[in-house]
N, C-alpha and C positions, 0 to 999 in steps of 0.2 A: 504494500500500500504506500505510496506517493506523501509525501508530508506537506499537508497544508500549506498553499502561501504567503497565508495569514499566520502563520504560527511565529510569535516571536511580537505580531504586530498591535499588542492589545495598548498599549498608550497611544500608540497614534492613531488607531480607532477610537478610543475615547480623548483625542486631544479634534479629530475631525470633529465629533458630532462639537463640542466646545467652543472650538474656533477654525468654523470650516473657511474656507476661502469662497466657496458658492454653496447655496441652497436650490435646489431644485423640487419640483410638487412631483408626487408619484401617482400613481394610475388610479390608487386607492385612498386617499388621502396621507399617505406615507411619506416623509420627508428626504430628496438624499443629501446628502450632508456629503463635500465633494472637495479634496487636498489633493496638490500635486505631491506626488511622494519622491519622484526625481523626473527628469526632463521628460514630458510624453507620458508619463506614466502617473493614473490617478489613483489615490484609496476611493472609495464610494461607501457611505455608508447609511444603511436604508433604516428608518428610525421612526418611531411614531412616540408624539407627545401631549399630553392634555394636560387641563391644571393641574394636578395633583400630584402626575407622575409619569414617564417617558422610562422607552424601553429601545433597544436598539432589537431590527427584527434580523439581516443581517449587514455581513461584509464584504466586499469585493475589491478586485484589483481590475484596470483595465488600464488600454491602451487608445481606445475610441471613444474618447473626451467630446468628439461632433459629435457624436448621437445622443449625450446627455443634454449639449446647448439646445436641442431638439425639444426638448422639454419646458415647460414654465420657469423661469428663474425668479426664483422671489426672495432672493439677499446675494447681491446686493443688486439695489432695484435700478 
């Protein structure tokens, strides 16, 4: 089995959803919370929040940063 390539990356997943560099609306009311983690390459991290309390649902890595722009951007506006 293949090791995660998120293993290793749990602060910069909770430093994304903190202090993302873009927010995007997700298909479901779900948030992505979106850091370049080095050139071309972004964390994504898909999260829902309400008053009370917010949950991260999950994480990802990618390379196709234009298909996110694709999306609603709602921070910064």
């Amino acid at each position: 089995m293949a090791e995660s390539e998120l293993a290793g990356l749990r602060s910069e997943i909770m430093e994304t959803v903190a202090n993302p560099a873009e927010i995007f609306a997700g298909n479901h009311g779900e948030l992505l919370a979106v850091r370049e983690v080095e050139p071309g390459k972004y964390l994504v991290v898909v999260y829902r929040e309400s008053p009370q309390d917010g949950f991260i649902i999950t994480a990802f890595l990618t390379r196709k940063g234009h298909t996110l722009r694709r999306r609603q951007q709602l921070w910064p506006l």
